[in-house]
C-alpha positions as CSV (number, residue, x, y, z in Angstrom):
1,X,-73.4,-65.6,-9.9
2,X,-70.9,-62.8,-9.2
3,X,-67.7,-63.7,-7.1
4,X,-67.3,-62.4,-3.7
5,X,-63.8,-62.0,-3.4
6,X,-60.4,-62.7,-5.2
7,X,-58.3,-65.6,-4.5
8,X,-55.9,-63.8,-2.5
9,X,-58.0,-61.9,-0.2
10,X,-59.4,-64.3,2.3
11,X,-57.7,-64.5,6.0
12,X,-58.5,-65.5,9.5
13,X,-60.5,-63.0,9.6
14,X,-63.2,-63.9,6.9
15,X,-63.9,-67.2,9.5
16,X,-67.7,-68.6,8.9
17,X,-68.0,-66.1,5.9
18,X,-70.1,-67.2,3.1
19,X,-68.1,-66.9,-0.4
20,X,-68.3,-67.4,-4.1
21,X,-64.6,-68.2,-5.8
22,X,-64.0,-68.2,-9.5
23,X,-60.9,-69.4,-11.3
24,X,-58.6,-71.7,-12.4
25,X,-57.7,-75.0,-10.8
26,X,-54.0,-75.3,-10.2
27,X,-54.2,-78.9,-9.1
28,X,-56.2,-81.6,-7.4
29,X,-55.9,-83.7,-4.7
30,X,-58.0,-86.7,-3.3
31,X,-56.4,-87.3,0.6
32,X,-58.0,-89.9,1.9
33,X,-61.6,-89.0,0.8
34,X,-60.9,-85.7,0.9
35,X,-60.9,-83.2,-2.0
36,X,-58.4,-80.4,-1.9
37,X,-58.4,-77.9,-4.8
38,X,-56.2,-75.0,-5.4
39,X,-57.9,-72.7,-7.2
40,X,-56.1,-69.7,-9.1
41,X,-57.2,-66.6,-10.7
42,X,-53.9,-63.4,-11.5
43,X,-54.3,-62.4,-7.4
44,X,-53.4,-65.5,-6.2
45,X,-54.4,-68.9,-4.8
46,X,-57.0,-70.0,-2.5
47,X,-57.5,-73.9,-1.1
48,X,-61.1,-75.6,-1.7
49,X,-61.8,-78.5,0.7
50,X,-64.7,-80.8,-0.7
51,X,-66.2,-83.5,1.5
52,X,-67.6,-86.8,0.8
53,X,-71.1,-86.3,2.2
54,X,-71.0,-83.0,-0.7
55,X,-74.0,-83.3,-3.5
56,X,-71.0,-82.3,-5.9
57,X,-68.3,-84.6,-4.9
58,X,-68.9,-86.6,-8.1
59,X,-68.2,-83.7,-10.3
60,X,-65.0,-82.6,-8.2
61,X,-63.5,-86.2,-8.7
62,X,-63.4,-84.7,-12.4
63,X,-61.2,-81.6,-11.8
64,X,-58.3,-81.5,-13.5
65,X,-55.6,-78.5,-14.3
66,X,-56.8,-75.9,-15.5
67,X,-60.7,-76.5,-15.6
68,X,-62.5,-73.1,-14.8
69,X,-64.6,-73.5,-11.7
70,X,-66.7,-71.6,-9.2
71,X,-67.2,-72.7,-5.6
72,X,-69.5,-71.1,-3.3
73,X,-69.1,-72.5,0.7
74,X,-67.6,-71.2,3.9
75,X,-64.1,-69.3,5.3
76,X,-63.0,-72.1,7.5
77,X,-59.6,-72.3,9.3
78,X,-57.2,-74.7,7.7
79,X,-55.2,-77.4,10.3
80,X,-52.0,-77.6,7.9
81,X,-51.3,-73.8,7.6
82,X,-49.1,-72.5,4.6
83,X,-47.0,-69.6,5.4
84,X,-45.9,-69.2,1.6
85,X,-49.4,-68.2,0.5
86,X,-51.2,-65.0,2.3
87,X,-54.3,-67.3,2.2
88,X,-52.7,-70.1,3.7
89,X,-54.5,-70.4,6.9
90,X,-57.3,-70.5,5.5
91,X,-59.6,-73.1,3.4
92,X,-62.9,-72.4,1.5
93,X,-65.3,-75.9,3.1
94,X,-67.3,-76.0,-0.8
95,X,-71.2,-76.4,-0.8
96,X,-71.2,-75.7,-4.4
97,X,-69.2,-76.5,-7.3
98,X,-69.8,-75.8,-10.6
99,X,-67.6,-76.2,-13.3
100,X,-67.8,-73.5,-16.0
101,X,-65.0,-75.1,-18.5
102,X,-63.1,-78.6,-18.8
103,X,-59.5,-78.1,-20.2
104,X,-57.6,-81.0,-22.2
105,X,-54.4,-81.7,-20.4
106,X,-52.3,-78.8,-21.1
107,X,-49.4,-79.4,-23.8
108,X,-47.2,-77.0,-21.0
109,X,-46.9,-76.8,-16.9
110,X,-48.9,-73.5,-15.6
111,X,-46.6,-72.5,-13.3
112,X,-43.5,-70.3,-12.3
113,X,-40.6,-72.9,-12.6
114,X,-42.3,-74.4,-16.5
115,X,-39.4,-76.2,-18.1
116,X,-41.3,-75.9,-21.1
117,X,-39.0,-74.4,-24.2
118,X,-39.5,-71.2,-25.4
119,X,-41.1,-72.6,-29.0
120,X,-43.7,-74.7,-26.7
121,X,-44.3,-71.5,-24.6
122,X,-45.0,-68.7,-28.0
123,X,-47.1,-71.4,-29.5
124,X,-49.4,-71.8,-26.7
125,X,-48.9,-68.6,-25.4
126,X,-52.2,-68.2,-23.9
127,X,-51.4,-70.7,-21.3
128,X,-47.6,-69.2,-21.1
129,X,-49.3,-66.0,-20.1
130,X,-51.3,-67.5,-17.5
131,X,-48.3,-68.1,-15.1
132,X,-47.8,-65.8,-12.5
133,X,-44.2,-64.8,-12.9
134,X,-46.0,-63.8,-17.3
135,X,-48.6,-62.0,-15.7
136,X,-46.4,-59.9,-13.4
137,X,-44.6,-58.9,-16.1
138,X,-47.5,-57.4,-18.1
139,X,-48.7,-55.7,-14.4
140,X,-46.0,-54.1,-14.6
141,X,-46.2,-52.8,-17.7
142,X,-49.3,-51.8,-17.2
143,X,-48.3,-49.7,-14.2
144,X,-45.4,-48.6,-15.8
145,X,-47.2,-47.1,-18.9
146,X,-49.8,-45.4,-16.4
147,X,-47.4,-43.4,-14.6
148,X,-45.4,-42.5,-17.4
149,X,-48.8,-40.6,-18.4
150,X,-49.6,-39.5,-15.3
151,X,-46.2,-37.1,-15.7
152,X,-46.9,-36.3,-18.6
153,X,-50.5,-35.1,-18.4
154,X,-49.5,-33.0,-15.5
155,X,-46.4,-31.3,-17.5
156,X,-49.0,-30.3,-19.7
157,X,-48.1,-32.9,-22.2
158,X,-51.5,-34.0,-24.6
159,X,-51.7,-37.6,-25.7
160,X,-52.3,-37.5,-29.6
161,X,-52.3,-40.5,-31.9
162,X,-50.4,-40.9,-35.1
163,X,-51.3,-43.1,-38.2
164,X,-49.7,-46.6,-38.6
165,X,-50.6,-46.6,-42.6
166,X,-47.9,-43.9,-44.1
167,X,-45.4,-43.9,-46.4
168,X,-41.7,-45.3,-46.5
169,X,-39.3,-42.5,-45.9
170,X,-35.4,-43.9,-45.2
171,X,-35.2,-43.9,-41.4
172,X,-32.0,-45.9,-40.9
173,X,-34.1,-49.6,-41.6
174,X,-36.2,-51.5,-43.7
175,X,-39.8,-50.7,-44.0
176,X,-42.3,-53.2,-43.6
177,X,-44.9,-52.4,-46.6
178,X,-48.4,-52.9,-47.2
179,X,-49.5,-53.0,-50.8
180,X,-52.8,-50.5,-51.9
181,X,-55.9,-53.0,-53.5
182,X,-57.3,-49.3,-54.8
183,X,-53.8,-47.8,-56.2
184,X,-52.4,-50.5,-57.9
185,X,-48.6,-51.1,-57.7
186,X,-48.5,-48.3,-54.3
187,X,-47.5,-49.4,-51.3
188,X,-48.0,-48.3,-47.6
189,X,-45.6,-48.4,-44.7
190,X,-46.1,-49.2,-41.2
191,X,-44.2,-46.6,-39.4
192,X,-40.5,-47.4,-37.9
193,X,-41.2,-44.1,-35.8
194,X,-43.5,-41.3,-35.3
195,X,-41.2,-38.8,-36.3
196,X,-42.4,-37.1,-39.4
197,X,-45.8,-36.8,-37.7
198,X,-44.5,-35.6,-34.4
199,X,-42.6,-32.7,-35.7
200,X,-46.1,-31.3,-37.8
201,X,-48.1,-31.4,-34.4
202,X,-45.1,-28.7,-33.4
203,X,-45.6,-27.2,-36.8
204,X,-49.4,-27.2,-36.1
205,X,-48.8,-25.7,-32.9
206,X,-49.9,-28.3,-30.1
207,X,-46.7,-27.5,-28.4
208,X,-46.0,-30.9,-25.8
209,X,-47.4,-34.2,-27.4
210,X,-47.2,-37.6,-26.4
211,X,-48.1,-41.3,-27.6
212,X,-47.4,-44.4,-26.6
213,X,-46.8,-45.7,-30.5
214,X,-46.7,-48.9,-32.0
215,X,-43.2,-48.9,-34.0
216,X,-42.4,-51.5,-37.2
217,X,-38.9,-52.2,-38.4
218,X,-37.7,-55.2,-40.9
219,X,-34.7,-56.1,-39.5
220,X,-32.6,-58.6,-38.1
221,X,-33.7,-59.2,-34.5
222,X,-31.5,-60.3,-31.2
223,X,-32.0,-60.6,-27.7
224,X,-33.3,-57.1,-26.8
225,X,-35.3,-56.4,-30.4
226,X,-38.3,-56.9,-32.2
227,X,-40.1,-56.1,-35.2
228,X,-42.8,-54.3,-33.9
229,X,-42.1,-52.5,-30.5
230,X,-43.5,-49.4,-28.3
231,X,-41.9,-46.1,-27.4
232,X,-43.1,-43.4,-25.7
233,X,-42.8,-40.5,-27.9
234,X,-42.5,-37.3,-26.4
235,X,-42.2,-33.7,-28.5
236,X,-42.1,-30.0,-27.2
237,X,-41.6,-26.9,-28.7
238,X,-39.6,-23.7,-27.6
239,X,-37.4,-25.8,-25.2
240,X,-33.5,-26.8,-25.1
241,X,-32.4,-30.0,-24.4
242,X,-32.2,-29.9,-20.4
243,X,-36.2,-29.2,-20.5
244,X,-36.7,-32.8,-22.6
245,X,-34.3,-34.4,-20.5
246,X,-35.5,-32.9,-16.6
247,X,-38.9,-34.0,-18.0
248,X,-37.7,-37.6,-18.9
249,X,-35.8,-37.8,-15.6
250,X,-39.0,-37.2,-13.6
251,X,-40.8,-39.5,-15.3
252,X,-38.2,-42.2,-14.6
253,X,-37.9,-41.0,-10.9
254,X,-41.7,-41.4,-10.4
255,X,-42.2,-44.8,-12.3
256,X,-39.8,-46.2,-9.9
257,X,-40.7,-44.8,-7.1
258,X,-44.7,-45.8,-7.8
259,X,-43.9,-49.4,-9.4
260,X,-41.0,-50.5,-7.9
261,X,-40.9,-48.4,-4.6
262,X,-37.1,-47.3,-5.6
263,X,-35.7,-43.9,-5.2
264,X,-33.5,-43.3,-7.9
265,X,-31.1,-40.1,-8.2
266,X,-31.7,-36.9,-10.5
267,X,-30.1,-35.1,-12.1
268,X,-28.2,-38.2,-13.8
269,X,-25.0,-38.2,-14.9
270,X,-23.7,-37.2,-18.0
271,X,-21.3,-38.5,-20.1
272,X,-20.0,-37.1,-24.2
273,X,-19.9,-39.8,-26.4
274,X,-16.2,-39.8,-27.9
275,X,-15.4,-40.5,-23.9
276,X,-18.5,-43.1,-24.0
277,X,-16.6,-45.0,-26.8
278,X,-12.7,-44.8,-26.0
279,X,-13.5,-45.7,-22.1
280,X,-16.4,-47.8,-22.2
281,X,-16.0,-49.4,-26.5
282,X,-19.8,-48.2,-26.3
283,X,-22.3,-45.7,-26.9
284,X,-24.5,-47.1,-24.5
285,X,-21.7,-48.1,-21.7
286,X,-22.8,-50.0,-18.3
287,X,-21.3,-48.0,-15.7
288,X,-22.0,-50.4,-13.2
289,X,-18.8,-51.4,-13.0
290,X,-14.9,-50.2,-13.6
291,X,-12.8,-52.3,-16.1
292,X,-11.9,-49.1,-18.6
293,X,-10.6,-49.3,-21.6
294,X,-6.9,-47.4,-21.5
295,X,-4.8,-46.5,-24.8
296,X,-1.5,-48.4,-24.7
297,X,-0.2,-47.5,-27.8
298,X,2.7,-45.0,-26.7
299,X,4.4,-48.0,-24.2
300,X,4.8,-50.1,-27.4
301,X,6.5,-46.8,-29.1
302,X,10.0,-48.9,-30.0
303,X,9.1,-51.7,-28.7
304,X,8.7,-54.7,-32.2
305,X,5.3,-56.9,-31.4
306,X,4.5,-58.1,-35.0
307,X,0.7,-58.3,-34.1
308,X,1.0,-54.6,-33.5
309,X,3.1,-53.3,-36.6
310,X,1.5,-50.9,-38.6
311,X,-1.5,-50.9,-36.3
312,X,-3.7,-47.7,-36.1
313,X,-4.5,-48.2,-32.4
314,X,-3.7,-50.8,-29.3
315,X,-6.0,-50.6,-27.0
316,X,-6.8,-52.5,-23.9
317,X,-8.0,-53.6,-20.3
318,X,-6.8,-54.4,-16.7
319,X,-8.5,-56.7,-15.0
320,X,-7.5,-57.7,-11.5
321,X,-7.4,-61.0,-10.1
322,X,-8.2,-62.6,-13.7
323,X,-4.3,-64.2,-14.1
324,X,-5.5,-67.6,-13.5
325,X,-7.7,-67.8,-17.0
326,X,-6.1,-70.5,-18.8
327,X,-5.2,-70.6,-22.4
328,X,-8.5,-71.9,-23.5
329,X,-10.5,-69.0,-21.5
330,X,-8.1,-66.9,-23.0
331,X,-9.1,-68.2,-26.6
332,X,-12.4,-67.7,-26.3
333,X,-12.1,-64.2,-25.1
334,X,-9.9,-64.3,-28.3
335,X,-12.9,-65.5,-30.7
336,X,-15.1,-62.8,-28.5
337,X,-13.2,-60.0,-29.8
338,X,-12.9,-61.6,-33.2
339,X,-16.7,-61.2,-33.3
340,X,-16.5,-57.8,-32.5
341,X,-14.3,-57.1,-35.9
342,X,-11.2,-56.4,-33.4
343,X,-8.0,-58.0,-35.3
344,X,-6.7,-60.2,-32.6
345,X,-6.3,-60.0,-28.7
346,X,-2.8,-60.3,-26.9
347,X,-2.4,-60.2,-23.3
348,X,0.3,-60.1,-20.2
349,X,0.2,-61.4,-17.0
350,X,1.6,-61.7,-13.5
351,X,0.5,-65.0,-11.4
352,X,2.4,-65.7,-8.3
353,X,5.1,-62.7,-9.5
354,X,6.1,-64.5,-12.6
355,X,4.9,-62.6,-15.8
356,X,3.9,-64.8,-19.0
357,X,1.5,-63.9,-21.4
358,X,1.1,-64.0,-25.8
359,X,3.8,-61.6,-26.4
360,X,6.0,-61.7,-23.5
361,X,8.5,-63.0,-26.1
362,X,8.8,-59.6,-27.7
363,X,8.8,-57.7,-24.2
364,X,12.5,-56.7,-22.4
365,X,12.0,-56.4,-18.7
366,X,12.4,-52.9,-18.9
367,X,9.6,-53.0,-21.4
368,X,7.6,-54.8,-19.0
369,X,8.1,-52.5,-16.1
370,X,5.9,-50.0,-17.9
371,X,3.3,-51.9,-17.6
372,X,3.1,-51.7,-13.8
373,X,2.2,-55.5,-13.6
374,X,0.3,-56.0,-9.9
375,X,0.2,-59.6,-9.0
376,X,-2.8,-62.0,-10.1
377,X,-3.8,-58.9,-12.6
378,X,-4.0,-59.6,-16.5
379,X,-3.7,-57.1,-19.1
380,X,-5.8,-57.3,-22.6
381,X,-4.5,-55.9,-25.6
382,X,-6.5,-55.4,-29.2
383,X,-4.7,-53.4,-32.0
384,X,-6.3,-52.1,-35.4
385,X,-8.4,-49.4,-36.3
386,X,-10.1,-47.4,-33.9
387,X,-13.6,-47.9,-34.5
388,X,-13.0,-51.6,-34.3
389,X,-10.9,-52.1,-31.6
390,X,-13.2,-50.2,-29.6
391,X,-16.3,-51.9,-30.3
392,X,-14.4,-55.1,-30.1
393,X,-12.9,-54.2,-26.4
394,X,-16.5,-52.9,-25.6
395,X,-17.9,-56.2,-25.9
396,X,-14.8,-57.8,-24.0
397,X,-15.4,-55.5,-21.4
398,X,-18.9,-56.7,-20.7
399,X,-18.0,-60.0,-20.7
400,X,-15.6,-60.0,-18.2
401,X,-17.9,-57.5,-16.0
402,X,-20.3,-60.9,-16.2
403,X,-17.5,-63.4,-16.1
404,X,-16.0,-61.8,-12.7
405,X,-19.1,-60.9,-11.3
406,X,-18.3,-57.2,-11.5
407,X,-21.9,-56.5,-12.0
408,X,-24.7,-55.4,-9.4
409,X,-27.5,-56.6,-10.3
410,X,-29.9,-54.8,-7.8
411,X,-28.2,-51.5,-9.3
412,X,-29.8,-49.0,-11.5
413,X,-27.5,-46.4,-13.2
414,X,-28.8,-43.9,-15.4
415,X,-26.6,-42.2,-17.7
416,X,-27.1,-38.9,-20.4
417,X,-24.6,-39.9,-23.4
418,X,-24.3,-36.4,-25.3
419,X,-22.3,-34.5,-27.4
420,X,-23.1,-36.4,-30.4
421,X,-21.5,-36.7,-34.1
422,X,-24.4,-35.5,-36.5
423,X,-23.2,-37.6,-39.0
424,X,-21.3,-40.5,-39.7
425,X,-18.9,-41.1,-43.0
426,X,-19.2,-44.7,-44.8
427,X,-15.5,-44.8,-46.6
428,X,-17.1,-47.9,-48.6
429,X,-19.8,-45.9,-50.2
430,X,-18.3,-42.4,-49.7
431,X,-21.2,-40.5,-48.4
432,X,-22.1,-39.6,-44.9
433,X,-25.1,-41.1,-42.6
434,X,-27.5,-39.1,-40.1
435,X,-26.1,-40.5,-36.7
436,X,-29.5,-40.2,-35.4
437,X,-32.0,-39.5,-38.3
438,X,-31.7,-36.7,-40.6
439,X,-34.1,-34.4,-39.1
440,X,-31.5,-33.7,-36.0
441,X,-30.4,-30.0,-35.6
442,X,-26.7,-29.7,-35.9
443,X,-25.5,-27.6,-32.7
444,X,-23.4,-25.5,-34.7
445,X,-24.5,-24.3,-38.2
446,X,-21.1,-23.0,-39.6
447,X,-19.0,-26.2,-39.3
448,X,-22.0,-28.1,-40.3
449,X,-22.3,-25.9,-43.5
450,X,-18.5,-25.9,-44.5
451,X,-16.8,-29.1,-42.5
452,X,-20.1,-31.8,-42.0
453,X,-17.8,-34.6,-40.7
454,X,-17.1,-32.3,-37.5
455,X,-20.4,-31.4,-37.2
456,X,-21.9,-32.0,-33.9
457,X,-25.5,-32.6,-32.7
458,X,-28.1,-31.4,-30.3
459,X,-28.9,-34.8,-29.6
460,X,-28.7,-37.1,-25.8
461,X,-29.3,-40.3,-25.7
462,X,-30.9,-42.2,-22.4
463,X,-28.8,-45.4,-20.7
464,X,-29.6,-48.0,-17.9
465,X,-27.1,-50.1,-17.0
466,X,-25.9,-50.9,-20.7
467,X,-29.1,-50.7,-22.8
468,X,-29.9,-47.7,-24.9
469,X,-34.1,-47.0,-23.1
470,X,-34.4,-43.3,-24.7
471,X,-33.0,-40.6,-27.7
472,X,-33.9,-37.4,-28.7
473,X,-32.1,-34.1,-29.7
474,X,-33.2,-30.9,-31.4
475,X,-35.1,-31.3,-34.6
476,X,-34.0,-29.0,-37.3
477,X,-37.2,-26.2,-37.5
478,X,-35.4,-24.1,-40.9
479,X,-36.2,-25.2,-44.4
480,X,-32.8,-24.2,-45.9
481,X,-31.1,-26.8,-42.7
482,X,-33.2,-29.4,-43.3
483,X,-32.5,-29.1,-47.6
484,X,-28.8,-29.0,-46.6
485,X,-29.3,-32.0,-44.8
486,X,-30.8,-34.3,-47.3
487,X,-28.1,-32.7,-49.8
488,X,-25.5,-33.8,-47.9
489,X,-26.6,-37.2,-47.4
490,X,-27.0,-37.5,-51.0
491,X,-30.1,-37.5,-51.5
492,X,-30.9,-35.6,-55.0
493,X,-33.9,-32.6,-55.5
494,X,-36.1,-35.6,-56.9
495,X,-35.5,-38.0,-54.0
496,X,-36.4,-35.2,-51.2
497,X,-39.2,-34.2,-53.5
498,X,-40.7,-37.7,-53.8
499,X,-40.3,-38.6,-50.0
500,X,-40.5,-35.6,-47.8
501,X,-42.1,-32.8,-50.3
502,X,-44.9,-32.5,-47.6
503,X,-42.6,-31.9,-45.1
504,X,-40.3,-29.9,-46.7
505,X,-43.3,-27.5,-47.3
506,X,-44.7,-27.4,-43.6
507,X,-41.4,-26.0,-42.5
508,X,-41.7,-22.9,-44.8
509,X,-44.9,-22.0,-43.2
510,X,-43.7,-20.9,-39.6
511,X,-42.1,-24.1,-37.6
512,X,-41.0,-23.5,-33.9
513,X,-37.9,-24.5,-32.7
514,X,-38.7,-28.4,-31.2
515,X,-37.2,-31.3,-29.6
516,X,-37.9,-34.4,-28.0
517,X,-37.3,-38.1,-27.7
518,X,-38.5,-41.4,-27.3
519,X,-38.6,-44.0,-24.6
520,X,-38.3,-48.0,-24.9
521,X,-41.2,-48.8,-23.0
522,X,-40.5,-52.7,-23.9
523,X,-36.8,-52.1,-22.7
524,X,-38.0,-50.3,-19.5
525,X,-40.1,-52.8,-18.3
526,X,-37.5,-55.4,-19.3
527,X,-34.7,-54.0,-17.0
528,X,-37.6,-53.0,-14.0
529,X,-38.2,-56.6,-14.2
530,X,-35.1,-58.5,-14.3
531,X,-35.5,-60.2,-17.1
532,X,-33.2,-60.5,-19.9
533,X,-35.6,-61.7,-22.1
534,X,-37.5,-58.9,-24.3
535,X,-40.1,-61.5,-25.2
536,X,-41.2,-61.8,-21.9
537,X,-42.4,-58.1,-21.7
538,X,-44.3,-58.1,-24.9
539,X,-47.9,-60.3,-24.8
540,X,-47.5,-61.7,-28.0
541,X,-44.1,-61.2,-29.2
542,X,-42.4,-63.3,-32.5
543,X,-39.8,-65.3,-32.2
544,X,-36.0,-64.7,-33.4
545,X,-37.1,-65.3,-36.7
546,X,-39.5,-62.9,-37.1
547,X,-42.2,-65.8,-36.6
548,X,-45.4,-65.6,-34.4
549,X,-45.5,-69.3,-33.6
550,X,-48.9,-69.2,-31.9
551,X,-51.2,-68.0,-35.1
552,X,-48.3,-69.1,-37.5
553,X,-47.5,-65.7,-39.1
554,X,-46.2,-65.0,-41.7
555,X,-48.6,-67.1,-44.2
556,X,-49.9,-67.8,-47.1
557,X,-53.1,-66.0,-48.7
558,X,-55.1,-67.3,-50.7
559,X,-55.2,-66.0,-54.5
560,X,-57.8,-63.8,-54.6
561,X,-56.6,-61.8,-52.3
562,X,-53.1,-61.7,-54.0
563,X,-55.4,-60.4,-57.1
564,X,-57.1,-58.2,-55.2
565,X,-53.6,-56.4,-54.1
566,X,-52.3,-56.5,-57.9
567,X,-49.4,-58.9,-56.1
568,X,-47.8,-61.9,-57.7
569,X,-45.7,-64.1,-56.1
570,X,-42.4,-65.6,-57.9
571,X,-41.3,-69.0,-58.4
């Protein structure tokens, strides 16, 4: 028999209504004779009231969590009202109960506050995703996703797919393979991004694609990754980068608007990334809060601090009313930046007007006057090499922001990094690396062609509050660019011939100039739902380890498939 309504529909209003109700039961309770169910489906919660007298009173002794149920009986009004619950004054007086499926006691609680641990939670993560707080997440994803499209569709954007088996081109991280049974010894690769493909629907003249695409990358996961994740790729020909990046701020304005019911600010602000990096340590900074990195080096011009000698850089941060950190705090911050490759931190203070501090030794009072000391504030200090001491004071930087409570969490700020390096220069292995990937259109062709470590690149990355959610630039569209580009990342005639010949080829037969980017969608729906957890975003989602713990991937197979595949496994 077909329900009647959801569990969170019924009010005062529905009085002597006859219902049916399907769903889960929450719980049980026998009060004096009594039988109270709550009974749960993804809208809510309605309360079941079954009497003594009632055929099926029997059969409701025998509820327990989680048995699937339907009641059919009357809207009745309930005398101990619950506020919490838009159904509270309401109960459903059951004439019939049937139960539909019995449930072993379940190995984890079914609700909100679950103390369960996160291994219990991905093993059984059918019941996991029967909590409300799991189900609101994917809701809104779901929303999210659907208004994303909706923009997109009316910009004039067409959803095309992509293929997942291709082949293993060097995008920046390990491909995860999947060996041919018919061409023995080949190998598939699941794709790490659509990009390749993108760039031929430009060559093939589609103009504005979308796709919301499954992405696949071996590597070493943390907090906010995965192996396999979903952006929203976007691509558009004859456009500059302010077309891709009005589009992508529209679509953010109208997801929060629809989802969330927040009216976010357009344009956003924009921000080049050498400034990024020497104010924030970071390419993605949270702007959320002050605490800027400043260069200190020139007030330590004369001035012998044996930490510091022979230093490339000293770098650092003021942070007000933080002199009270002890020694210990201090040491962790120490270990912090340690982490974060920085050399070492040092640091000054003024507490109650007296200044002290890990190299106050070394410091005259004149020396100390430059400082410009304000009571109760602390002064941070890393020296080394630039790249490192930024990165290292980028990741102090947050955690004080946290520490001090510097942070808003309520705030959304949306930042444009641009003004990219197009490529970056390992001194270890003497060659460069694409900044982005290697199909990103330098903004100026000259110094590209005769000085490629000052090359710049028509390329803008996307940030909220910290995390990177988007990137894109201008793809290069010219055959002779793109062969210059693999040539200077060292990759020889064979190489490009062996792992982008096809593409290669499609740009000698017409290509339009093209840009676009790609969104986080996991990310988005992360941050638009306050929780810091990726996992909690993703319906089935492996663990740190690259583990599914519910079906126990990766396993074994058996032999014959192993033959099959022409795959032997070592000792």
């Amino acid at each position: 028999m077909k329900y009647t309504h959801h569990n969170n529909e019924l009010t005062l209003k529905d009085i002597n209504q006859k219902v049916i109700l399907k769903g889960w039961v929450q719980k049980s309770r026998n009060l004096g004779g009594l039988i109270f169910v709550d009974l749960r489906d993804r809208f809510g919660i309605t309360q079941l009231v079954i009497k003594p007298e009632n055929k099926h009173y029997e059969a409701a002794l025998t509820l327990r969590s989680e048995f699937v149920i339907e009641a059919e009986g009357v809207v009745v009004e309930r005398e101990s009202k619950n506020h919490q619950i838009k159904t509270g004054e309401i109960e459903i007086e059951v004439s019939s109960l049937t139960i539909l499926s019995r449930a072993l006691t379940p190995p984890m609680s079914v609700l909100d506050d679950s103390d369960a641990l996160e291994e219990t939670r991905l093993k059984y993560r059918y019941l996991d995703l029967r909590r409300p707080v799991m189900q609101n997440y994917l809701i809104k994803r779901h929303q999210i996703v659907q208004e994303i499209r909706n923009v997109l569709v009316e910009e004039g954007y067409l959803e095309i797919e992509t293929p997942i088996l291709g082949k293993s081109t060097p995008e920046g991280a390990r491909d995860y393979l999947v060996p041919s049974r018919l061409y023995e010894g080949q190998f598939y690769a699941l794709p790490q991004s659509p990009q390749i493909y993108k760039q031929l629907f430009m060559v093939a003249g589609f103009e504005k694609y979308f796709q919301v695409a499954k992405c696949f990358r071996d590597e070493d996961l943390r907090a906010d990754r995965q192996p396999e994740f979903t952006q929203i790729d976007i691509e558009a020909s004859f456009i500059e980068p302010i077309d891709i990046q009005e589009v992508t701020e529209k679509i953010l304005k109208n997801t929060f608007k629809k989802v969330l019911d927040i009216d976010i600010k357009t344009p956003f602000k924009r921000m080049a990334y050498k400034d990024a990096m020497a104010l924030y340590g970071s390419d993605k900074p949270d702007t959320r809060f002050d605490l800027l990195i400043e260069d200190f080096k020139p007030m330590f011009e004369g001035i012998d601090v044996p930490l510091f000698n022979g230093k490339d850089e000293i770098r650092g941060i003021r942070v007000q009313q933080a002199a009270h950190l002890s020694r210990k705090q201090m040491d962790k911050l120490g270990a912090l930046v340690k982490k974060h490759h920085g050399d070492a931190l040092a640091f000054i203070k003024k507490q109650n007007n007296e200044v002290k501090g890990s190299i106050l030794k070394f410091l005259s009072t004149e020396d100390i006057d430059k400082f410009n000391l304000s009571d109760e504030e602390l002064i941070c200090f890393v020296p080394g090499k630039l790249d490192d001491v930024l990165q290292s004071l980028g990741a102090l930087r947050l955690e004080l922001g946290q520490q001090f409570n510097l942070i808003d969490p309520n705030r959304y700020d949306f930042l444009w990094v641009v003004d990219w390096p197009l490529l970056e220069y390992d001194e270890e292995e003497q060659r460069f690396y694409a900044k982005h990937h290697p199909f990103t259109a330098p903004s100026d062709l000259e110094v590209f062609k005769t000085n490629p470590k000052a090359a710049m690149a028509d390329a803008y990355d996307i940030v909220l509050n910290g995390y990177e959610i988007g990137g894109g630039s201008l793809r290069i569209h010219n055959q002779e660019v793109q062969s210059l580009m693999f040539e200077t990342l060292g990759l020889s005639d064979e190489d490009v011939k062996e792992r982008f010949g096809f593409f290669v080829d499609a740009l000698k037969y017409g290509t339009p100039p093209h840009g676009g980017l790609a969104l986080g969608l996991d990310r988005i729906v992360m941050l638009m739902t306050h929780t810091n957890n990726i996992k909690d975003v993703i319906a089935f989602p492996k663990t740190q380890s690259a583990k599914d713990q519910m079906m126990k991937a990766p396993s074994l197979v058996d032999e014959e498939q192993m033959k099959e595949l022409h795959i032997k496994v070592g000792d």
